[in-house]
N, C-alpha and C positions, 0 to 999 in steps of 0.2 A: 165952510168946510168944502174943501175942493176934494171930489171923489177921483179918484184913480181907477183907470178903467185897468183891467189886469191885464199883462203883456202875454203874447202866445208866448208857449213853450217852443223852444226849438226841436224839444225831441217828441212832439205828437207824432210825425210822419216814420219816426224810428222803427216802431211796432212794424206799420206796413212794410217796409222791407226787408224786416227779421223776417216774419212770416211770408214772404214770397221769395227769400231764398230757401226758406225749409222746404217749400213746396218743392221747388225747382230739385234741390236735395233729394228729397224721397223721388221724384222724379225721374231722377237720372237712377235710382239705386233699383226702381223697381224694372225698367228697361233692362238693367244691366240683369238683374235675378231672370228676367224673362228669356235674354239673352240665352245666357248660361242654361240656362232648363231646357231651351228647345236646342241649345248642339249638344248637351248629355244626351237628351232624348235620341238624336238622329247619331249618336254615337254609340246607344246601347241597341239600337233597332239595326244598326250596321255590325256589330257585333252579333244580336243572333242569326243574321242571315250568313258572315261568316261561322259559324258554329254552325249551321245549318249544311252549309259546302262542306266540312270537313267530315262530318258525318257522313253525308252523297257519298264524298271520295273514299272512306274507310270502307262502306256497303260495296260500291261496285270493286273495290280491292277484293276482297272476302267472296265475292262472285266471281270474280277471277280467276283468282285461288284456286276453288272450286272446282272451277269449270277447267283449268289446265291438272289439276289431280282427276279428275273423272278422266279426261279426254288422253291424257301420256302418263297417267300415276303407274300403271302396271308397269315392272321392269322390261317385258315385250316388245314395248311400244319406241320407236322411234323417232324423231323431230328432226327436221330441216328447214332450212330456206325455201321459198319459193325458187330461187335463182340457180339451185338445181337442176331446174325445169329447162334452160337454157332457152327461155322465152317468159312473155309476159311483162303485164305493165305495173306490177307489184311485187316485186322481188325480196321485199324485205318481211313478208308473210310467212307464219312460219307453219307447216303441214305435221301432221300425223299420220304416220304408219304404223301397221302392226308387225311386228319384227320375225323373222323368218331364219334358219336355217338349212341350207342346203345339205344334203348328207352328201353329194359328188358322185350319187349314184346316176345313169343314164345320160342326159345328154342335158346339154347345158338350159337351164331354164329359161324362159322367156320374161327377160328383167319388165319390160316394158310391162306385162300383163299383170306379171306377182306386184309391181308399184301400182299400176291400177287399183286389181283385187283387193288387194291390203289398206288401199287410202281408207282414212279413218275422218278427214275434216282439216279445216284450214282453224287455227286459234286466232279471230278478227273479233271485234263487236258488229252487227251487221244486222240492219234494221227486215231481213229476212233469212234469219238461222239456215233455211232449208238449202239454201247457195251458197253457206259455206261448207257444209257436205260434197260439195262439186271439187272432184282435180284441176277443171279449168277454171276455178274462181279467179284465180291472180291474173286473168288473162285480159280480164274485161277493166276497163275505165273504172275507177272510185266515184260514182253518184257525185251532184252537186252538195251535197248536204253533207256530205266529207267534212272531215276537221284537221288540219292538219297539224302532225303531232311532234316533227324533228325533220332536219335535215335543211341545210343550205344551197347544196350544188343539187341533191336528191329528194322529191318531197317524198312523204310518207303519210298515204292519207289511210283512216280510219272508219 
């Protein structure tokens, strides 16, 4: 009796690289989930920082507001250009006065003085309030920390 030694299979090594393409599979799937989750993430953290600006901007709107009804809300009150002034290196600033009537009695008033008297404030944002109280604000140079807010041919700093 002649024993027969049993022949290899051809499909033992088959296993192995079923199971090292699954790997490779879950592999690529789970990069890809990782992917996806870190540009959601960096898309919802970009999202509430814009939520976060538009809110800023609604706030100092409503301070604005505010602050131009306090400053010219009364019918009295007057508004101009800086450029007015017929000087100055901010012209497109805009002033409050408090509004006057002359009755035409005696002798013609002294405009220069009653626009002094009467100035009320320049309506700028201005990292020290008390200078724009000043009639000569618009005369001086915009600080380096200026932003600027419009204009091509003219800048307009803030």
């Amino acid at each position: 009796m002649t024993s027969r030694l049993p022949r290899p299979s051809a499909k033992k090594g088959f296993a192995l690289v079923v199971s090292m393409m699954l790997l490779v599979l879950l592999l690529v799937l789970s990069v890809g989930l990782l992917s996806l989750s870190s540009i959601s993430l960096r898309t919802s953290s970009h999202e509430i920082l814009l939520q976060q600006a538009r809110a800023n901007a609604r706030l100092a709107l409503q301070l604005a507001i505010g602050e131009l009804q306090a400053s010219a809300g009364p019918d009295q009150r007057v508004t101009a250009p800086a450029s007015i002034r017929d000087k100055g290196t901010q012209p497109h600033l805009t002033g409050v006065w408090d509004g006057w009537k002359w009755k035409g009695e005696g002798s013609t008033p002294d405009w220069k003085k009653e626009k002094k008297d009467r100035f009320r404030g320049w309506l700028v944002s201005s990292p020290d309030p008390r200078r724009t109280g000043e009639e000569t604000y618009p005369d001086h140079e915009p600080d380096d920390q200026s932003i600027r807010l419009t204009g091509d041919d003219e800048e307009v700093k803030a």
